[in-house]
GUTILO-358053 format. One record per residue (C-alpha): x negated, y negated, z; residue in one letter. Coordinates in pm, 1 decimal, decimal comma. Example, Ala and Ser with C-alpha at 12.3 -4.5 7.8 and 13.67 -1.06 7.14 Angstrom:
2
-1230,0 450,0 780,0 A
-1367,0 106,0 714,0 S
//
This chain:
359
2215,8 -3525,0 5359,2 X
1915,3 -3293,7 5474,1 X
1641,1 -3196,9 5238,2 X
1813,6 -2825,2 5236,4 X
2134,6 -2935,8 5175,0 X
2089,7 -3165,2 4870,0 X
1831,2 -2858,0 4733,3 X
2126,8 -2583,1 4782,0 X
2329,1 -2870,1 4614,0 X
2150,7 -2899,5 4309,4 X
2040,9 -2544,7 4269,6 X
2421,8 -2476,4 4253,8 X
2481,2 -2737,5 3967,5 X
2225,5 -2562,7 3771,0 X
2342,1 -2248,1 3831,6 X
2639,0 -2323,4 3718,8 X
2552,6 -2535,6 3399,1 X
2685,5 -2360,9 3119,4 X
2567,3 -2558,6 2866,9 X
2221,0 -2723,4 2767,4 X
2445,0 -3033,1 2756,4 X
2554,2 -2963,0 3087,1 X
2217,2 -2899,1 3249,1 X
2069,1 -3201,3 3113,3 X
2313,4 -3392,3 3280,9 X
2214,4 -3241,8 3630,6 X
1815,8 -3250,3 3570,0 X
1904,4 -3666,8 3506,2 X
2117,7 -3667,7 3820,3 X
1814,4 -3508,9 4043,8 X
1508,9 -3566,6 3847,0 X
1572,3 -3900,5 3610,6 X
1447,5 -4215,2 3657,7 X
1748,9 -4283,1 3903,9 X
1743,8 -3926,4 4048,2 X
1853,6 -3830,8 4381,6 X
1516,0 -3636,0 4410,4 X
1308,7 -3878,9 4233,6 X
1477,9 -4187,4 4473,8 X
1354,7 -3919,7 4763,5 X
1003,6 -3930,4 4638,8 X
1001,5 -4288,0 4664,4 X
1032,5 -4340,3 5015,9 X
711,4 -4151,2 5091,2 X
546,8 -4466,0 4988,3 X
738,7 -4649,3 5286,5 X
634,9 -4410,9 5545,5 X
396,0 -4409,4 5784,0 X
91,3 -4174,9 5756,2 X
252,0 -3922,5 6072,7 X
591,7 -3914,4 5892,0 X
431,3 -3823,8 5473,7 X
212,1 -3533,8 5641,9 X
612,2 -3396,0 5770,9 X
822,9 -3525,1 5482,0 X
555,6 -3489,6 5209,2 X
572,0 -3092,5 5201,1 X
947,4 -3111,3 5210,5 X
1003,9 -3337,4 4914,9 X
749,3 -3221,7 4650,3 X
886,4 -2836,6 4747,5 X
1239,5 -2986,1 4662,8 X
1095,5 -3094,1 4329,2 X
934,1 -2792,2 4227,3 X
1219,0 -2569,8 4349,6 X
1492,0 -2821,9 4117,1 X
1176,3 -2859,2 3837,9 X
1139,4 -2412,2 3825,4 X
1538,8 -2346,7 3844,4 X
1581,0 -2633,7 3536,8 X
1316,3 -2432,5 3307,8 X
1480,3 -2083,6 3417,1 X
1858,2 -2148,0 3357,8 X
1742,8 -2360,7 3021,5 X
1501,1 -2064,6 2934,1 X
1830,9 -1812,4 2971,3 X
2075,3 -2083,7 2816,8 X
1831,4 -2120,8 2465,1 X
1807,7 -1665,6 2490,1 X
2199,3 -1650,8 2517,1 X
2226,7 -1908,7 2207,7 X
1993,8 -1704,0 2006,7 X
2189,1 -1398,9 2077,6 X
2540,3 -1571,8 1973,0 X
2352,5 -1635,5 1704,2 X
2234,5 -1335,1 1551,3 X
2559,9 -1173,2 1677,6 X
2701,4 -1404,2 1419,4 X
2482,6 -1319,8 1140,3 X
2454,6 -937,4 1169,0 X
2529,8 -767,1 899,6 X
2664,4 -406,4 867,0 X
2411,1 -197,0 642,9 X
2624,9 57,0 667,0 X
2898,5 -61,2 452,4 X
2799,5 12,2 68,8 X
2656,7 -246,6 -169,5 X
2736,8 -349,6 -498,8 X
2552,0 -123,3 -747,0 X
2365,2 -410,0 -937,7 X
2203,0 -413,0 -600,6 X
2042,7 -62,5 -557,3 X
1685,4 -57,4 -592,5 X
1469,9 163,9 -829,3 X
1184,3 319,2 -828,4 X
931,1 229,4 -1050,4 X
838,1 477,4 -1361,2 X
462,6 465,4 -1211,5 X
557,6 557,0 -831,9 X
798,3 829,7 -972,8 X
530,8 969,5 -1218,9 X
265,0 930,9 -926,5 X
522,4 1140,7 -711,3 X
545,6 1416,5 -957,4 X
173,5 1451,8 -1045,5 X
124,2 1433,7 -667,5 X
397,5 1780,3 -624,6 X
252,8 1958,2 -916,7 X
-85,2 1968,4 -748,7 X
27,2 2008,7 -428,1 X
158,7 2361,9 -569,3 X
-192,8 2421,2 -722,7 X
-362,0 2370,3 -373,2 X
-483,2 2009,9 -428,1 X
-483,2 1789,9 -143,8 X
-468,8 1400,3 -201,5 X
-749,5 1176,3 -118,1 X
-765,4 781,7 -181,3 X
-1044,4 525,1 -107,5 X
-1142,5 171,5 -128,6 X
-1016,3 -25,6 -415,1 X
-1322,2 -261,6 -344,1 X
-1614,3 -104,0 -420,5 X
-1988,9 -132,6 -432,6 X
-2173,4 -70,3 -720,5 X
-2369,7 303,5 -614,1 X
-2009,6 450,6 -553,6 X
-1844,9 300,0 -858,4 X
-2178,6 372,2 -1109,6 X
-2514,7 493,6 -965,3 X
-2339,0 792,6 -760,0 X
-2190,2 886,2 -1078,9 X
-2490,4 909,4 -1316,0 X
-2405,8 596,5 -1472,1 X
-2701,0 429,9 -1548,3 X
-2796,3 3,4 -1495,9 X
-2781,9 -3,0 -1927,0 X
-2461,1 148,5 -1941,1 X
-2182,7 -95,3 -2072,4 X
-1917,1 -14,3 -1785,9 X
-2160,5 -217,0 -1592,7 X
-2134,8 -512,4 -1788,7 X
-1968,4 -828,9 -1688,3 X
-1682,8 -842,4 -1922,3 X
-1553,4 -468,7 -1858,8 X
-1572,7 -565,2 -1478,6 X
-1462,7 -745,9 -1234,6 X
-1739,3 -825,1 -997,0 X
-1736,9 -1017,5 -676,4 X
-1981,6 -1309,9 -638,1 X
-2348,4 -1168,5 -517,4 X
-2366,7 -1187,5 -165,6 X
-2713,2 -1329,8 3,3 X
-2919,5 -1018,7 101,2 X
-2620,5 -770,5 46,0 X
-2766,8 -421,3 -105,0 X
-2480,5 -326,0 -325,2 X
-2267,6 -541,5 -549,6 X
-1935,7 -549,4 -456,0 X
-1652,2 -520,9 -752,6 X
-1314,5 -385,4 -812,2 X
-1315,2 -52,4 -866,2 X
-1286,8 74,7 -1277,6 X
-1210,3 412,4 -1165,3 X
-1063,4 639,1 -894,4 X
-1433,9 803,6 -883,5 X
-1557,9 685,8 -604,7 X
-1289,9 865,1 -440,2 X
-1454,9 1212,0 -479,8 X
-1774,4 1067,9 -429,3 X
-1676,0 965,2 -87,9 X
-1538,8 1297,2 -38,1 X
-1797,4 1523,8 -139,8 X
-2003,8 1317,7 98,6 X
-1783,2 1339,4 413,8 X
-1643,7 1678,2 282,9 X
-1798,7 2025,2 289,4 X
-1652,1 2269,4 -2,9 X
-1489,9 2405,6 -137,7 X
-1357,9 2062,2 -225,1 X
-1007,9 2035,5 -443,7 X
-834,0 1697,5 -447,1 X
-687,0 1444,8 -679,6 X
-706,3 1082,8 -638,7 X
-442,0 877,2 -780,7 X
-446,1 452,2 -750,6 X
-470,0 158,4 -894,2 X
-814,3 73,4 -1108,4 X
-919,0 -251,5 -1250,6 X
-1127,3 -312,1 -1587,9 X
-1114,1 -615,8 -1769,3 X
-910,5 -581,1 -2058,3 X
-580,4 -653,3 -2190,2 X
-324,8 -543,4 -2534,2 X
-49,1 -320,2 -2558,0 X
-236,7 -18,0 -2411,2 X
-478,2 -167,5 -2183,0 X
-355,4 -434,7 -1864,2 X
-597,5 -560,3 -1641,9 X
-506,2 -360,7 -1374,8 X
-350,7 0,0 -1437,4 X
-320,0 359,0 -1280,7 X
-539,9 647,7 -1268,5 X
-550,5 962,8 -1155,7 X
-862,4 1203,2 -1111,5 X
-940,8 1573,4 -986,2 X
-1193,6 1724,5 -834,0 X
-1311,4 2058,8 -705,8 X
-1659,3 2159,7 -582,5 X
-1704,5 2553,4 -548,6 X
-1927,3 2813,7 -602,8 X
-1902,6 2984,5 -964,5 X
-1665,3 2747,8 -1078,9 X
-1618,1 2705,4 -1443,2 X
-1488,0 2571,1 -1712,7 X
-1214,5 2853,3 -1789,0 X
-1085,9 2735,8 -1463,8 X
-1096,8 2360,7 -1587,2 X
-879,2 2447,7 -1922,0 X
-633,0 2677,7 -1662,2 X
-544,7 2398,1 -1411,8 X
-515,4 2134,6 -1685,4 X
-257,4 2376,3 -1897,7 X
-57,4 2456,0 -1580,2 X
-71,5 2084,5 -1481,0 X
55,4 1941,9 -1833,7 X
303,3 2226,4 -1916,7 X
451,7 2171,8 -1538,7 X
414,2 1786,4 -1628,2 X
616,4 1798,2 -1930,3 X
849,8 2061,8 -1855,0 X
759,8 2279,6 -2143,1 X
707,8 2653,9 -2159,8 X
405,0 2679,7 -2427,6 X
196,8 2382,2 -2479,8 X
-142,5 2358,5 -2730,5 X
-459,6 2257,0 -2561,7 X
-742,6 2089,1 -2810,4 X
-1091,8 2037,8 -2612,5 X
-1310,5 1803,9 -2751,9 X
-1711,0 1755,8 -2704,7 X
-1769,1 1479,1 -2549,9 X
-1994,7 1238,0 -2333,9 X
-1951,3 1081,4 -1958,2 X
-2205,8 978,5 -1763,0 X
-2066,5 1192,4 -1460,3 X
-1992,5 1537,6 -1641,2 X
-2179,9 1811,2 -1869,8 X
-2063,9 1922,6 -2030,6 X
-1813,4 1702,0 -2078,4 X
-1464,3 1744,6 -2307,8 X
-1156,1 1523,7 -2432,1 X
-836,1 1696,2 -2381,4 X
-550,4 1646,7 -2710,1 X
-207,1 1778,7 -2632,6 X
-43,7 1956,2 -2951,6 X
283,8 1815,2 -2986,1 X
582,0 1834,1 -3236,3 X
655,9 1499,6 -3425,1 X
1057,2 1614,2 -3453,4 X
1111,2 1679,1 -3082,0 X
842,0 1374,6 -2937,3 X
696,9 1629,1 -2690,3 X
433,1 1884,0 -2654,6 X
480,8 2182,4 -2808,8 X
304,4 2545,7 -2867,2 X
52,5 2657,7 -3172,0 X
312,1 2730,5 -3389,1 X
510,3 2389,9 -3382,9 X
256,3 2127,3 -3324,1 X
189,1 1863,4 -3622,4 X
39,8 1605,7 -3418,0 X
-237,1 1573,9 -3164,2 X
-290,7 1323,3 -2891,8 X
-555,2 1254,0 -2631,2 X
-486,7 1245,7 -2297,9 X
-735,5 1275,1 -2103,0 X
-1124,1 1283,2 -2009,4 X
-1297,4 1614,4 -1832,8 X
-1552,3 1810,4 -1767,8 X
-1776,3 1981,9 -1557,1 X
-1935,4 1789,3 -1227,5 X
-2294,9 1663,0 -1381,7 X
-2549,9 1835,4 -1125,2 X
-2756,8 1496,7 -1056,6 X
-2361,0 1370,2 -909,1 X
-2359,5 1666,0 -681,6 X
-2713,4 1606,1 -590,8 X
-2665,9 1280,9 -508,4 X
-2372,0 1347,9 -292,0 X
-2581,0 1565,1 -58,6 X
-2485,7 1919,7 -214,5 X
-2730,4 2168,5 -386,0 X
-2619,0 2163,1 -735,1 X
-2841,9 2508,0 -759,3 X
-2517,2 2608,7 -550,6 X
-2197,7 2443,2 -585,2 X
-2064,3 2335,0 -950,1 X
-1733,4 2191,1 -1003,8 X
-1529,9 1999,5 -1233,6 X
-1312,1 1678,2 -1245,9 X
-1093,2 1533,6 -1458,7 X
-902,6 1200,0 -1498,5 X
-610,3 1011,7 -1680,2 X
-395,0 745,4 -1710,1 X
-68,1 725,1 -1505,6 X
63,2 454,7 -1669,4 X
4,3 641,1 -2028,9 X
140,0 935,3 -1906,6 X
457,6 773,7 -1800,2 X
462,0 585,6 -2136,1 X
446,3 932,4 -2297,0 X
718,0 1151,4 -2170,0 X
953,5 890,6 -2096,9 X
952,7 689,2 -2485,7 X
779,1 398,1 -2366,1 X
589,8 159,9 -2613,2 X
407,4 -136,1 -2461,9 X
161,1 -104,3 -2109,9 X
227,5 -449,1 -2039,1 X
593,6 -397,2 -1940,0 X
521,3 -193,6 -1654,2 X
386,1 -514,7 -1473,5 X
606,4 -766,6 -1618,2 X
859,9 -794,8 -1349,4 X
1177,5 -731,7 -1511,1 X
1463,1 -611,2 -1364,4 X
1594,2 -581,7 -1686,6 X
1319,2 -315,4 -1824,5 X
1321,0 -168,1 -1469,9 X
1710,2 -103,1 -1466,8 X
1667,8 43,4 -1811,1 X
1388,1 285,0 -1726,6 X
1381,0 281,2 -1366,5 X
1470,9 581,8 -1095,5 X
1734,8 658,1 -834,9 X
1584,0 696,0 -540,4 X
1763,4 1015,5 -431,4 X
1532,3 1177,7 -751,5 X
1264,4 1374,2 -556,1 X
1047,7 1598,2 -801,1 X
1035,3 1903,3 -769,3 X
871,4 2199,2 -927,7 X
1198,7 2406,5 -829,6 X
1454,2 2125,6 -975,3 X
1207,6 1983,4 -1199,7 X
951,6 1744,8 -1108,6 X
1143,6 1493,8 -1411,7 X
1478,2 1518,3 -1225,0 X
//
């Protein structure tokens, strides 16, 4: 049998191998130890040096010809065993599942969603940032001075000191670094929130190590503070879902404002939510405000002589506790499908200001 014959041979046999089990049987037949290619290969040892410069070109292109069509029919045998395969374990998503087995979303994502569409509709765009931060965005940008205790060690979380680093790194204790990264790569007028996750070191029924916060900003000129108390009374009485709602403003003190206020909502003790001047009994705080301190401004590039603004910031997580009767912090991180099933959201609920942003 010539060289071309026994190659057409076997090149056939592979082809036609329609198994693994079957191709390993021809590789053994041409290749093994006991091969008809491999007993070829031996009688270039017997030749003489005339005859190995003819035959020697002829074999080894025999073996690499049976060698390459071996690795490409077991390369397409293995593909059409994977595909068998997964044919075999597809699964029809169309077909509907068992209701124990529809997802929800979570009371903080849905209460992120409809802060997120009520300031939409006031013009406020959304801006996020790092949640590891360095010190001058997290404190020094923001007035806060190296005394201050937010800076100490067991309010937050800092990141070992890096060898010849400038800044600190930590994880962030607010979402203010947000707008001061903005009012640095931002020209006004500025408006945006900045909602995400915060870390301080503390932990009860209130507090959790790591929570949610969100935080406003706008940077104009001639803004004021009658603006401030208008966008927070449109934002909580869109919030809540309430016609009438009772503001109280508070003096107060943050580093990053001044003047800076405390915001109570009046609310009625028979009905749980807030409520106008007439029927409030009970006050609560909800959040921090105030107008942007000028040295903030200043040392985000702007002429405070200028532009004046004010931000604002609360707690997600408390105001999801608030309007929908929940009681401990710690259970929005706890992992249970149980709690989650009780208090969690249909995903088909999209707020919105037109069906209600609590729909």
């Amino acid at each position: 049998m010539t060289t071309d014959t026994l190659q057409a041979d076997i090149l056939g046999q592979i082809a036609a191998a329609a198994s693994p089990e079957a191709l390993e049987a021809v590789r053994v037949a041409a290749m093994g130890k006991s091969g008809s290619v491999t007993a070829l290969l031996k009688t270039l040892g017997g030749m003489s040096p005339e005859e190995r410069t003819v035959q020697g070109p002829r074999l080894n292109g025999l073996r690499e010809a049976v060698a390459a069509a071996l690795a490409a029919r077991k390369g397409a045998l293995d593909a059409e065993a994977m595909n068998a395969k997964l044919a075999a374990e597809r699964q029809d998503m169309t077909l509907p599942v068992a209701p124990a087995l529809i997802g929800s979303v979570h009371p903080v994502s849905q209460v992120m969603d409809e802060l997120a569409e009520i300031f939409a509709d006031l013009g406020f765009a959304v801006a996020t940032g790092p949640e590891i931060e360095d010190d001058w965005h997290n404190f020094s940008a923001l007035n806060i001075p190296e005394s201050h205790p937010a800076r100490a060690m067991h309010d937050t979380f800092y990141f070992p000191e890096a060898e010849g680093a400038e800044h600190r790194m930590l994880l962030r204790t607010h979402t203010s670094p947000v707008q001061i990264r903005t009012m640095m790569s931002q020209k006004p007028p500025i408006r945006i929130i900045a909602p995400g996750r915060v870390y301080r070191a503390d932990s009860d029924a209130t507090h959790t190590p790591m929570f949610h916060q969100i935080e406003g900003l706008v940077i104009d000129k001639g803004t004021t503070l009658a603006q401030l108390r208008w966008t927070l009374e449109t934002f909580i009485k869109a919030f809540f879902e309430v016609d009438d709602v009772a503001l109280r403003f508070r003096p107060s003190y943050f580093p990053f404002t001044e003047p800076s206020v405390e915001v109570d909502v009046g609310y009625s003790s028979k009905t749980g939510k807030p409520a106008g001047a007439g029927d409030v009994d009970k006050w609560l705080e909800v959040l921090g405000s105030g107008m942007v301190h000028p040295r903030v401004i200043a040392a985000c590039g702007l002429d405070p002589t200028e532009y004046q603004g004010f931000a604002f910031g609360t707690g997600v997580d408390r105001l999801a506790m608030l309007k929908y009767g929940m009681n401990d912090l710690r259970a929005f991180f706890d992992a249970d499908l149980r709690w989650l099933r009780h208090h969690g959201f249909s995903a088909f609920d999209v707020p919105t200001l037109s069906g209600g942003v609590g729909a």
